[in-house]
PyMOL Python script that loads the backbone (N, CA, C, O; Angstrom):
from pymol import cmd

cmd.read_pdbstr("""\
ATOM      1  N   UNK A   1     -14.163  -1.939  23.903  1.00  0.00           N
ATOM      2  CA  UNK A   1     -13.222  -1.277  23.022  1.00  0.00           C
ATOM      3  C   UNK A   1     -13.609  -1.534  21.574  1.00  0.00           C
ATOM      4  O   UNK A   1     -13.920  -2.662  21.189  1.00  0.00           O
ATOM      5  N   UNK A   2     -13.587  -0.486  20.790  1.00  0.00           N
ATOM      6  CA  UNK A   2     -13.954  -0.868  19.508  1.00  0.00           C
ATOM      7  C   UNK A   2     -13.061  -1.314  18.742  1.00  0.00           C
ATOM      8  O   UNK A   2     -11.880  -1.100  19.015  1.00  0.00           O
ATOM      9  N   UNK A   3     -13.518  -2.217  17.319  1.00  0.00           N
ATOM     10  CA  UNK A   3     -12.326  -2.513  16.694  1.00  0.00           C
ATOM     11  C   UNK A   3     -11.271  -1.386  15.883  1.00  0.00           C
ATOM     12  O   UNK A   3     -11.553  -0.221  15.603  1.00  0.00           O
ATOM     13  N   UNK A   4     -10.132  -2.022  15.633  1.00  0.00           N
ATOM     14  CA  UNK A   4      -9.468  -1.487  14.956  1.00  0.00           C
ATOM     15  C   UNK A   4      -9.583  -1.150  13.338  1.00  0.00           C
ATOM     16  O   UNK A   4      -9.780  -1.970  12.440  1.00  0.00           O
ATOM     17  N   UNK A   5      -9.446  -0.042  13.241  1.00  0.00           N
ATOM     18  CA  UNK A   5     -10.410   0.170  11.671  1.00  0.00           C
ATOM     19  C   UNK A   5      -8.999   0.355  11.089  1.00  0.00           C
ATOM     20  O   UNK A   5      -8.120   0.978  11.685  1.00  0.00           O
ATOM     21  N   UNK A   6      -8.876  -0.088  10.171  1.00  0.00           N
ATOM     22  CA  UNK A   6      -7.665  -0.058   9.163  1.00  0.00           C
ATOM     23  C   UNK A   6      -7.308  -0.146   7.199  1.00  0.00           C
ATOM     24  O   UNK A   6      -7.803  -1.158   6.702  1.00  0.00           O
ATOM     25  N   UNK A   7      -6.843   0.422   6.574  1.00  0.00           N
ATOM     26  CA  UNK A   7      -6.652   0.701   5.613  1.00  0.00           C
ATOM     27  C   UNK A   7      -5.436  -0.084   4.639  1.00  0.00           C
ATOM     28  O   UNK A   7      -4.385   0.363   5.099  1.00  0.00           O
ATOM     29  N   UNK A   8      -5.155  -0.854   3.734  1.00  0.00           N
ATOM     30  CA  UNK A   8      -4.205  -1.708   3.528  1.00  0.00           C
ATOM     31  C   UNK A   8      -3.640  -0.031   2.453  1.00  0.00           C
ATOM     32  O   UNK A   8      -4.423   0.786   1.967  1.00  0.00           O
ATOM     33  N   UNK A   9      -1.785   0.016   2.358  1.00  0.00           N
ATOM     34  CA  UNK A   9      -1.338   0.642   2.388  1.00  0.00           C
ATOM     35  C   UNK A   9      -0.370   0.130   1.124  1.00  0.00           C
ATOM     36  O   UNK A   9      -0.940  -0.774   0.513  1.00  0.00           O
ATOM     37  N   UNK A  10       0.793   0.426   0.627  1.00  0.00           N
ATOM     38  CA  UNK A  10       1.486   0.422  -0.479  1.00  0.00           C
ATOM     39  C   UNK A  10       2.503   1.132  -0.630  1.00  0.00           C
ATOM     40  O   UNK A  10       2.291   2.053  -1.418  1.00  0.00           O
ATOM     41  N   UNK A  11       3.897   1.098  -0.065  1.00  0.00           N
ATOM     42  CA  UNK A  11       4.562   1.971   0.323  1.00  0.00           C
ATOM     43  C   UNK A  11       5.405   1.683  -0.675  1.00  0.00           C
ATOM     44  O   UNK A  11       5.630   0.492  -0.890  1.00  0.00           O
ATOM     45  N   UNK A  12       6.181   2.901  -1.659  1.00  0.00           N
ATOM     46  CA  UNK A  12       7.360   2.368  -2.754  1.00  0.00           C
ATOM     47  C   UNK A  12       8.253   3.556  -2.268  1.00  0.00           C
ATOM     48  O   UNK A  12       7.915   4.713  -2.017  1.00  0.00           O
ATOM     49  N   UNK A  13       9.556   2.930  -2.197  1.00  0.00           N
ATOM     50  CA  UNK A  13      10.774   4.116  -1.874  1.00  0.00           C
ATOM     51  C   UNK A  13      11.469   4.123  -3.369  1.00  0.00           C
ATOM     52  O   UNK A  13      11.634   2.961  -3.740  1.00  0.00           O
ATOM     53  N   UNK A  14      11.827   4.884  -4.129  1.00  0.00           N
ATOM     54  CA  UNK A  14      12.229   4.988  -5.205  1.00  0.00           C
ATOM     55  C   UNK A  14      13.320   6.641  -5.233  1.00  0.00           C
ATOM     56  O   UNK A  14      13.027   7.816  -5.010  1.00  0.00           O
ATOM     57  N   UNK A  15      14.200   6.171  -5.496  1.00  0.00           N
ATOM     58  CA  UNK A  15      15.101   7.456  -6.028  1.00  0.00           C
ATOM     59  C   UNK A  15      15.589   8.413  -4.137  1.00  0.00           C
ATOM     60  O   UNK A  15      16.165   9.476  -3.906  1.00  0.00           O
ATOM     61  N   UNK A  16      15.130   7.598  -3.431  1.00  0.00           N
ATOM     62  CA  UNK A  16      15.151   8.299  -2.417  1.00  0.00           C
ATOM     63  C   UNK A  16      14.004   9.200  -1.613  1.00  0.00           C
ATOM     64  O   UNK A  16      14.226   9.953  -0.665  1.00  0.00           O
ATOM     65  N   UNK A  17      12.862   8.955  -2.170  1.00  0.00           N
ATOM     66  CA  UNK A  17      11.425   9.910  -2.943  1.00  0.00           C
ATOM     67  C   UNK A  17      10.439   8.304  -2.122  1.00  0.00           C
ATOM     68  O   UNK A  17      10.681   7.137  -2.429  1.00  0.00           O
ATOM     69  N   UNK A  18       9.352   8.765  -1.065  1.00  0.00           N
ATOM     70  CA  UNK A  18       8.820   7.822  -0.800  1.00  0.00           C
ATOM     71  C   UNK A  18       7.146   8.070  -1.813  1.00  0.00           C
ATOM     72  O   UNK A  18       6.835   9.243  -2.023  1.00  0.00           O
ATOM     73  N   UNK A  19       6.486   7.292  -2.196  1.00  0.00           N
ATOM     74  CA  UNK A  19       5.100   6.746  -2.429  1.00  0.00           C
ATOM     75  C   UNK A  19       4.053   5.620  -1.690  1.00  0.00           C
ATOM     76  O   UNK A  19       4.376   4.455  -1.457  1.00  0.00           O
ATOM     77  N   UNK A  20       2.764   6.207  -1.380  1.00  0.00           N
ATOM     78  CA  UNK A  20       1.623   5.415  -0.865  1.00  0.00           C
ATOM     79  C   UNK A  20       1.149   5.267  -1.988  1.00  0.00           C
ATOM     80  O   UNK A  20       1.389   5.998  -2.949  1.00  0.00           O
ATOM     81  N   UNK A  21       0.373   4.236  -1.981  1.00  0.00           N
ATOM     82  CA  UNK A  21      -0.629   3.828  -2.915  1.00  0.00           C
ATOM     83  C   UNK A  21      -1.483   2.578  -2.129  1.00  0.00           C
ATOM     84  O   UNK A  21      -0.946   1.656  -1.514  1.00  0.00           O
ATOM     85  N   UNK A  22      -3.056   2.796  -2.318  1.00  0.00           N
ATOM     86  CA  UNK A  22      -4.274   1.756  -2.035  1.00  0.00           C
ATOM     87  C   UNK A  22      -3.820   0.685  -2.171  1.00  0.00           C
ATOM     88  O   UNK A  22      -3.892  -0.058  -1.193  1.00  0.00           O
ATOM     89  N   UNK A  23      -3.254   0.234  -3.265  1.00  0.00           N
ATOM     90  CA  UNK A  23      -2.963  -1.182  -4.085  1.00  0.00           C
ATOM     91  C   UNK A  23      -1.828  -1.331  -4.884  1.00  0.00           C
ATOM     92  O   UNK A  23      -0.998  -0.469  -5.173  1.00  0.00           O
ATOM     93  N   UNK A  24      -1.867  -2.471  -5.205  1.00  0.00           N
ATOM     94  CA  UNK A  24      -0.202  -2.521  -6.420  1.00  0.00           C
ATOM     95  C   UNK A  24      -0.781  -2.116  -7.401  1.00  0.00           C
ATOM     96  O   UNK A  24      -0.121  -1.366  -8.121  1.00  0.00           O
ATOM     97  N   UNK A  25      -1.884  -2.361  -7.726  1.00  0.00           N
ATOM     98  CA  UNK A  25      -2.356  -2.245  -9.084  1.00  0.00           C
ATOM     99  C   UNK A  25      -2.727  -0.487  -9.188  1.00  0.00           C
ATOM    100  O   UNK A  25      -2.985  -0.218 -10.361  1.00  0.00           O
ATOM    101  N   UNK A  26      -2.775   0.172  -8.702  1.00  0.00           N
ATOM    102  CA  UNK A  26      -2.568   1.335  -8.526  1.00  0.00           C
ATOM    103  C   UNK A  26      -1.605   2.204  -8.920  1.00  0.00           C
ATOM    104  O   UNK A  26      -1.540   3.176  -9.673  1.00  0.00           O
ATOM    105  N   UNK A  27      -0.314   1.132  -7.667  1.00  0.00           N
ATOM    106  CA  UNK A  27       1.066   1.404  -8.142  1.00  0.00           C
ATOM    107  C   UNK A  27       1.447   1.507  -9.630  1.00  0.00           C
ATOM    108  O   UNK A  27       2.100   2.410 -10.153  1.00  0.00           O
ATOM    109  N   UNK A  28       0.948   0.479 -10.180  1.00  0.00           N
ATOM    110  CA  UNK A  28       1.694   0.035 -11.436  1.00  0.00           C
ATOM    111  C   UNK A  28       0.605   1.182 -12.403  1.00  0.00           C
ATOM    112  O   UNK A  28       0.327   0.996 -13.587  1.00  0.00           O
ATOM    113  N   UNK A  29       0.302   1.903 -11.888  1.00  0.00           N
ATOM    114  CA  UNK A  29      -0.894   2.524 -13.221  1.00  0.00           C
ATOM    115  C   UNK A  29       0.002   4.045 -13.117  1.00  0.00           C
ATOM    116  O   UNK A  29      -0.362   4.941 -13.879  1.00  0.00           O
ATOM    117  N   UNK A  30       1.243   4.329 -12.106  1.00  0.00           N
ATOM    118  CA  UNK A  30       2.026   5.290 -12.270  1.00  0.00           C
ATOM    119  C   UNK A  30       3.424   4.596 -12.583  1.00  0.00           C
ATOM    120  O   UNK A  30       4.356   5.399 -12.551  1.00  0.00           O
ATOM    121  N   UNK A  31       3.666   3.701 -12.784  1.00  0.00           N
ATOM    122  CA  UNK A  31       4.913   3.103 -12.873  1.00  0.00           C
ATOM    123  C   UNK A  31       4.835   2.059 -13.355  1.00  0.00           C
ATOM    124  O   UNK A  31       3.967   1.262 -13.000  1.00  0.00           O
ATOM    125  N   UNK A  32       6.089   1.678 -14.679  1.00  0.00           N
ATOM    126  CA  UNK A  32       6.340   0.640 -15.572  1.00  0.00           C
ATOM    127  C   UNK A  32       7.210  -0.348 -14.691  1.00  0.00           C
ATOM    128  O   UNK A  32       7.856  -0.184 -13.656  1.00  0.00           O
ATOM    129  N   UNK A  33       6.972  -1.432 -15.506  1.00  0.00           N
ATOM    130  CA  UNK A  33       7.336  -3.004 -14.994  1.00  0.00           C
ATOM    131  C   UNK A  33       9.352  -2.108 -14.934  1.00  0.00           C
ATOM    132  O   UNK A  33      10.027  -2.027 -13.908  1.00  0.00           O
ATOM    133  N   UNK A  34       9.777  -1.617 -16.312  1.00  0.00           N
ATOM    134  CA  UNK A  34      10.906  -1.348 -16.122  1.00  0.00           C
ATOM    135  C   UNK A  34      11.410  -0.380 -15.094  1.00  0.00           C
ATOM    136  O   UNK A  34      12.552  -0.489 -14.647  1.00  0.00           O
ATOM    137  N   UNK A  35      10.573   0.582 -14.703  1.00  0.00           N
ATOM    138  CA  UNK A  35      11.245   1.846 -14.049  1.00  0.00           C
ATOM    139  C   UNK A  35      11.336   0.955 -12.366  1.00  0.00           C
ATOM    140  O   UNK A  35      12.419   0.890 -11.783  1.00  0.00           O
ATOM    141  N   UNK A  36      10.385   0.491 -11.919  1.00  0.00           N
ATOM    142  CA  UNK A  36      10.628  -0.587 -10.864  1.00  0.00           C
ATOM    143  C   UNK A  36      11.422  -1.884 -10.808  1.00  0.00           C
ATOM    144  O   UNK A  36      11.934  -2.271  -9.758  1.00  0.00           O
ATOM    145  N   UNK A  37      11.544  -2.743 -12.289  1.00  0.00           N
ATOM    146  CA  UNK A  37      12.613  -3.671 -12.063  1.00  0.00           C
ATOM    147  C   UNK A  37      11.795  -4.659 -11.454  1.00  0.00           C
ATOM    148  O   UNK A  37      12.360  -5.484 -10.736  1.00  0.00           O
ATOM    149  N   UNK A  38      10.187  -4.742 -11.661  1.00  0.00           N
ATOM    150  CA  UNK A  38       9.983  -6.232 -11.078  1.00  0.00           C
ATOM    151  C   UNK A  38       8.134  -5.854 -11.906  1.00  0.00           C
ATOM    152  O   UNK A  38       7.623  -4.792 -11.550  1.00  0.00           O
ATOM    153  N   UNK A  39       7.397  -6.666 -12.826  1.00  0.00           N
ATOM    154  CA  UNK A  39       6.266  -6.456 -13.291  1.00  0.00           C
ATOM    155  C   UNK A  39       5.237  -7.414 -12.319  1.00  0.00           C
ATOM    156  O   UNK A  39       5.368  -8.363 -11.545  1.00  0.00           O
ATOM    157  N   UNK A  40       4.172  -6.594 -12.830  1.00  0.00           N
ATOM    158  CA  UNK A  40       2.893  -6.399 -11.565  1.00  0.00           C
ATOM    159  C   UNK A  40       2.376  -8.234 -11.362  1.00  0.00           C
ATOM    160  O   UNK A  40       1.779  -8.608 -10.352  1.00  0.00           O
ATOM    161  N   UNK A  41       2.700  -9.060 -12.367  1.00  0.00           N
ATOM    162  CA  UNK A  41       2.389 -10.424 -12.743  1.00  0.00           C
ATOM    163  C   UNK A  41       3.376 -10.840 -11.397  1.00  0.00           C
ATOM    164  O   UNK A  41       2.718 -11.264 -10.447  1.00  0.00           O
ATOM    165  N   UNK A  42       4.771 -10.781 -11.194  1.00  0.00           N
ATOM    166  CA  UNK A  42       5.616 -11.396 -10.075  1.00  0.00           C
ATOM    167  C   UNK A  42       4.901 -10.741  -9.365  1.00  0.00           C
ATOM    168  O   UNK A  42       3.999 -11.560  -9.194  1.00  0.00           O
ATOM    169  N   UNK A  43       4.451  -9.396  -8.508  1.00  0.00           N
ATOM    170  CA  UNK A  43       4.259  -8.797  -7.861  1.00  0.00           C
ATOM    171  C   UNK A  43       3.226  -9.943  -7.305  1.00  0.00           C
ATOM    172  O   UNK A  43       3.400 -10.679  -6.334  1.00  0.00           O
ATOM    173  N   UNK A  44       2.262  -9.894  -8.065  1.00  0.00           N
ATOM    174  CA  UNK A  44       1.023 -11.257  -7.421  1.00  0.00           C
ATOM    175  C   UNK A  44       1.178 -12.206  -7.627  1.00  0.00           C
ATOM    176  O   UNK A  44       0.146 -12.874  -7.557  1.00  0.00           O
ATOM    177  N   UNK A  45       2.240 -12.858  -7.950  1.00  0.00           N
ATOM    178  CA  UNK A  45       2.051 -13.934  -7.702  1.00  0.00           C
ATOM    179  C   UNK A  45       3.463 -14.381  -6.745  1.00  0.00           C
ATOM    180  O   UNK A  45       3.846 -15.541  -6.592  1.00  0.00           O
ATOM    181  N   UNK A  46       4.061 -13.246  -6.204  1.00  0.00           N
ATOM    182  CA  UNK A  46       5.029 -13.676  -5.074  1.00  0.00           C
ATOM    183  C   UNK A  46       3.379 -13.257  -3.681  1.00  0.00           C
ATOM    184  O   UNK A  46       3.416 -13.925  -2.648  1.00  0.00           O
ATOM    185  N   UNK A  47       2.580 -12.575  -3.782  1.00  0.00           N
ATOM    186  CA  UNK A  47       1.765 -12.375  -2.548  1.00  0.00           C
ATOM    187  C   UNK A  47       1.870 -11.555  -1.891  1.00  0.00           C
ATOM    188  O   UNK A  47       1.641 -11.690  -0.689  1.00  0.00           O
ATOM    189  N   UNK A  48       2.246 -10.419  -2.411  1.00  0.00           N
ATOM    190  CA  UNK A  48       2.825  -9.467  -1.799  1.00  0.00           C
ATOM    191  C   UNK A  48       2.409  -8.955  -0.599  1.00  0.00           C
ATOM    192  O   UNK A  48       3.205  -8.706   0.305  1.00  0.00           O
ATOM    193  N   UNK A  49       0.723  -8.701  -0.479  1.00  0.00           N
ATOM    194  CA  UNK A  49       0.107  -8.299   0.130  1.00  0.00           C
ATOM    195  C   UNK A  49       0.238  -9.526   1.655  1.00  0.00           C
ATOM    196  O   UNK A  49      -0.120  -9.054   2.734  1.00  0.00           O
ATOM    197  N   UNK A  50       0.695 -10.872   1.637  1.00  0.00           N
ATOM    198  CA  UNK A  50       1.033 -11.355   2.768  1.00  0.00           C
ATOM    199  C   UNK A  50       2.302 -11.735   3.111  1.00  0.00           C
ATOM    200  O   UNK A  50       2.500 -12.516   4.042  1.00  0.00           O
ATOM    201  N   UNK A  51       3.466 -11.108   2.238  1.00  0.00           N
ATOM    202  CA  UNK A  51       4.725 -11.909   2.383  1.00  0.00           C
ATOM    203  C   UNK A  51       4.952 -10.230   2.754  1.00  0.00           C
ATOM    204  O   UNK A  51       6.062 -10.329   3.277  1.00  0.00           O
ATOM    205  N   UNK A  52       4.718  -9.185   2.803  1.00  0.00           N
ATOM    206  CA  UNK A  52       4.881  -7.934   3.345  1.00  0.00           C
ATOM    207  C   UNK A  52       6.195  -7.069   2.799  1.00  0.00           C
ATOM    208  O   UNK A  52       6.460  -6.000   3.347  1.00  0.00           O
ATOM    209  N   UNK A  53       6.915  -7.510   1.827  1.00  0.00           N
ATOM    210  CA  UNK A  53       7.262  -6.392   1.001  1.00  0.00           C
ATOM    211  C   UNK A  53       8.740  -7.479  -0.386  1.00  0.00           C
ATOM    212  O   UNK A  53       9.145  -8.630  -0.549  1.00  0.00           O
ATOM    213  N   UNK A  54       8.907  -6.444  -0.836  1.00  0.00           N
ATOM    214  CA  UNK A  54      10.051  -6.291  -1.966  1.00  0.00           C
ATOM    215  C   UNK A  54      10.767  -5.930  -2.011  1.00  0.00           C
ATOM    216  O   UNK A  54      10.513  -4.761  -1.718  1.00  0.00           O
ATOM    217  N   UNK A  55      12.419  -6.053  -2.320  1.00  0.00           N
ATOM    218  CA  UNK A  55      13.464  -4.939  -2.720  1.00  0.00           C
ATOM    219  C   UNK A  55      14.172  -5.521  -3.875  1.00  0.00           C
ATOM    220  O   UNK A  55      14.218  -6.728  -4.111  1.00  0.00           O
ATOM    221  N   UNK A  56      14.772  -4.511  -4.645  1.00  0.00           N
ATOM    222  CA  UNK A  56      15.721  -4.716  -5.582  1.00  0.00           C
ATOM    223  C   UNK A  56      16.234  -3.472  -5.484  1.00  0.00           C
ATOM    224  O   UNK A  56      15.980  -2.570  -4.685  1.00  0.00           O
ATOM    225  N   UNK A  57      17.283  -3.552  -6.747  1.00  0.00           N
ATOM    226  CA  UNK A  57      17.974  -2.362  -6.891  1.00  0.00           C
ATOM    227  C   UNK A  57      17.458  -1.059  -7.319  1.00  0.00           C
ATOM    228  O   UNK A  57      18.150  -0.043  -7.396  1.00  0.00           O
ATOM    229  N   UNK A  58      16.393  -1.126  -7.554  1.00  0.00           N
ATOM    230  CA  UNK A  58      15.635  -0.211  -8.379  1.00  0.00           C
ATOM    231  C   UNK A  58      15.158   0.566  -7.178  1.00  0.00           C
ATOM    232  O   UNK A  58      15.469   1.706  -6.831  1.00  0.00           O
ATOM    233  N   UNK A  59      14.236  -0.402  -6.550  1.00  0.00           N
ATOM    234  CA  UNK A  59      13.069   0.104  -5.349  1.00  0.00           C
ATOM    235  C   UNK A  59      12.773  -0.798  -4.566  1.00  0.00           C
ATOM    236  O   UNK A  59      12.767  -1.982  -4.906  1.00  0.00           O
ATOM    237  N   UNK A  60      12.365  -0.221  -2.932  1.00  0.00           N
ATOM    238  CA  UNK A  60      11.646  -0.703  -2.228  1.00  0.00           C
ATOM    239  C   UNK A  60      10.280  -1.145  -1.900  1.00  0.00           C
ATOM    240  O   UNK A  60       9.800  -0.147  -1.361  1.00  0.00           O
ATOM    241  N   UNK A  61       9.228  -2.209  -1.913  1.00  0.00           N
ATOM    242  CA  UNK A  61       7.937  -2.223  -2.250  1.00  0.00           C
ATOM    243  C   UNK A  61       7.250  -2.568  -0.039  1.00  0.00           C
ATOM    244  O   UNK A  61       7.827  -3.570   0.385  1.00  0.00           O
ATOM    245  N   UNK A  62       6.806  -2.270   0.471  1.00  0.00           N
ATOM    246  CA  UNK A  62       6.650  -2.697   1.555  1.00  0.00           C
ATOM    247  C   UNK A  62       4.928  -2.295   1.475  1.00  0.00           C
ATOM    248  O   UNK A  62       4.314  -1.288   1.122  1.00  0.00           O
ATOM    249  N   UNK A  63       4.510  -3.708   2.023  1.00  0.00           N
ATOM    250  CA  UNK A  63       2.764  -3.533   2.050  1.00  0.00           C
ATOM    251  C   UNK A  63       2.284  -3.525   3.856  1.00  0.00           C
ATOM    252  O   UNK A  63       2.475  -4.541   4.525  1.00  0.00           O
ATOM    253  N   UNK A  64       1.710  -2.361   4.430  1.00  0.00           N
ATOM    254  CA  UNK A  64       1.133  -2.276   5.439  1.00  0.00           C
ATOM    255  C   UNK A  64       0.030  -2.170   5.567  1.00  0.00           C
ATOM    256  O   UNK A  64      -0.718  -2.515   4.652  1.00  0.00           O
ATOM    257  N   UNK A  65      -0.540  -1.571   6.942  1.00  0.00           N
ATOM    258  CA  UNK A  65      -1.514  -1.186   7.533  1.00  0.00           C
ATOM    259  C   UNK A  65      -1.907  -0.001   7.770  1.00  0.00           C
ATOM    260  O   UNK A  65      -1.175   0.413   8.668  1.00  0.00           O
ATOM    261  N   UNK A  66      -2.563   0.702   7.514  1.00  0.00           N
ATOM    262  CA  UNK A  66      -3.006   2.242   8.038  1.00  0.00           C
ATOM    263  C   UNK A  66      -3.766   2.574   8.922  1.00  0.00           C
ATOM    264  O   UNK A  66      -4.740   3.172   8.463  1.00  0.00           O
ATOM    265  N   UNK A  67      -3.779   2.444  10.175  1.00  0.00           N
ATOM    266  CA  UNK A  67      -4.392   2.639  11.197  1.00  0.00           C
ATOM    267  C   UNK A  67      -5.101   4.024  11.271  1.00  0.00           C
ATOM    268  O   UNK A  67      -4.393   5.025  11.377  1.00  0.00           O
ATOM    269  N   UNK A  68      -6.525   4.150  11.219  1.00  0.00           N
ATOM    270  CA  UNK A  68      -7.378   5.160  10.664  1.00  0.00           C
ATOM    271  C   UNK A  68      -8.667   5.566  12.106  1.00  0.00           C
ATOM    272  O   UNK A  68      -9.377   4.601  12.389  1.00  0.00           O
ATOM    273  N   UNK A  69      -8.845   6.438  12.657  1.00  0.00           N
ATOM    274  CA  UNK A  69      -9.177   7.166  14.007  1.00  0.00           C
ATOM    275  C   UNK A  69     -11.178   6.791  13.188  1.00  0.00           C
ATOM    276  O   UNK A  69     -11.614   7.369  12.192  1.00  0.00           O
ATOM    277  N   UNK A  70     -11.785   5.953  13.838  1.00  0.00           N
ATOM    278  CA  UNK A  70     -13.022   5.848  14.262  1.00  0.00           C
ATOM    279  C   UNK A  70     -13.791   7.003  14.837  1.00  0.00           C
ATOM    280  O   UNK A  70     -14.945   6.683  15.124  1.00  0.00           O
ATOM    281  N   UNK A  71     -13.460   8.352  15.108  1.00  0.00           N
ATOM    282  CA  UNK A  71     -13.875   9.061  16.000  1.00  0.00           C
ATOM    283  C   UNK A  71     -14.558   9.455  14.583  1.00  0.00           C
ATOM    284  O   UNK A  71     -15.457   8.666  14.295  1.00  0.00           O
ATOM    285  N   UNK A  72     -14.338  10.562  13.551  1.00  0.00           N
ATOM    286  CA  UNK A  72     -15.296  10.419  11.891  1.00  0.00           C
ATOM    287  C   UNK A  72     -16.730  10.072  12.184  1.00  0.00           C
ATOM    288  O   UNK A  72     -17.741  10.760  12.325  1.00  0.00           O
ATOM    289  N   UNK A  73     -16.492   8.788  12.228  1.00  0.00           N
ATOM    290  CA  UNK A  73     -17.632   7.705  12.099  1.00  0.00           C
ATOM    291  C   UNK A  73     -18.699   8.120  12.895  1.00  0.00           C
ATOM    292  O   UNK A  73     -19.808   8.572  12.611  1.00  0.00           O
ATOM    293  N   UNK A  74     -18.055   7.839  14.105  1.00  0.00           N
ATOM    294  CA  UNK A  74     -19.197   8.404  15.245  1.00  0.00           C
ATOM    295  C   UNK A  74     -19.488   9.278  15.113  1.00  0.00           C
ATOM    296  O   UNK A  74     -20.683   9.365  15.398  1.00  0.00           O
ATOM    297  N   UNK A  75     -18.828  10.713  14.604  1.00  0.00           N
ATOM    298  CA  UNK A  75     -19.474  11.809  14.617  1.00  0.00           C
ATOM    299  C   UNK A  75     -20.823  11.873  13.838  1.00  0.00           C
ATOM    300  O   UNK A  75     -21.920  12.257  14.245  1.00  0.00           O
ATOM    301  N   UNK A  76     -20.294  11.184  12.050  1.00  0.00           N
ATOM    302  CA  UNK A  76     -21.471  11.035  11.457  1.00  0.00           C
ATOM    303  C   UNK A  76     -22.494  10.678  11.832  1.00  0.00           C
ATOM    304  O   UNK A  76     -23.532  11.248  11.497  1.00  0.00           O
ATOM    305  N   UNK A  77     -22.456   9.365  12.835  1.00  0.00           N
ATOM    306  CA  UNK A  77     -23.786   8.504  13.331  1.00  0.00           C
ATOM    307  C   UNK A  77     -24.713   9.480  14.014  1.00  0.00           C
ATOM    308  O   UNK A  77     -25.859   9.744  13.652  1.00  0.00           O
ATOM    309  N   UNK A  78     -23.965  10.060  15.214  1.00  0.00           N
ATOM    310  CA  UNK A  78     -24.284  11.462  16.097  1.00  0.00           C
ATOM    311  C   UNK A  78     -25.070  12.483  15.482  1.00  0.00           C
ATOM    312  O   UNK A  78     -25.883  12.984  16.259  1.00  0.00           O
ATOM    313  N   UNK A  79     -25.075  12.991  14.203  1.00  0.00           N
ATOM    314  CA  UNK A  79     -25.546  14.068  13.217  1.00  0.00           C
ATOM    315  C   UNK A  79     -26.855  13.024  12.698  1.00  0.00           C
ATOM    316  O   UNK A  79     -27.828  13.729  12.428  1.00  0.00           O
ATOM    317  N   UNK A  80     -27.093  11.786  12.521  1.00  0.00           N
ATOM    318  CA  UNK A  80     -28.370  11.499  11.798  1.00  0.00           C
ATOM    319  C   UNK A  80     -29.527  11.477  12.603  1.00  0.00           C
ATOM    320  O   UNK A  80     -30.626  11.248  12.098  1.00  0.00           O
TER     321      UNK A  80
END
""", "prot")
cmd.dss("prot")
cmd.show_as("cartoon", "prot")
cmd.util.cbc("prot")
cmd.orient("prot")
């Protein structure tokens, strides 16, 4: 069985309105420390990426996994 190929993820619920993003630092390059209610400095240094998410009143911050289909890959290999 092959491994599991996966993508780290960045999920913000805001206004009712969900957002992905690669990274926090991503996050924060569309959104101010104020419009979220928590700046990117707490963000890393609570760990976000292993304590697996955030809330306040503002927004929801939840960091996952993206489970991503290997079949791609092989095709490419197949074509060289």
């Amino acid at each position: 069985m092959d491994k599991v190929k996966s993508l780290k993820v960045v999920h913000l619920e805001k206004g009712g309105q969900h957002y992905y993003y690669g990274s926090v630092t991503a996050m924060f390059e569309h959104w101010t420390a104020e419009e979220l209610g928590v700046n990117y400095r707490k963000m890393r240094d609570m760990r976000i990426s292993t304590v697996g998410g955030y809330t306040n009143d503002k927004c929801v911050i939840r960091v996952g996994q993206l489970i991503v289909s290997s079949a791609r890959q092989k095709i490419s290999k197949k074509k060289q």
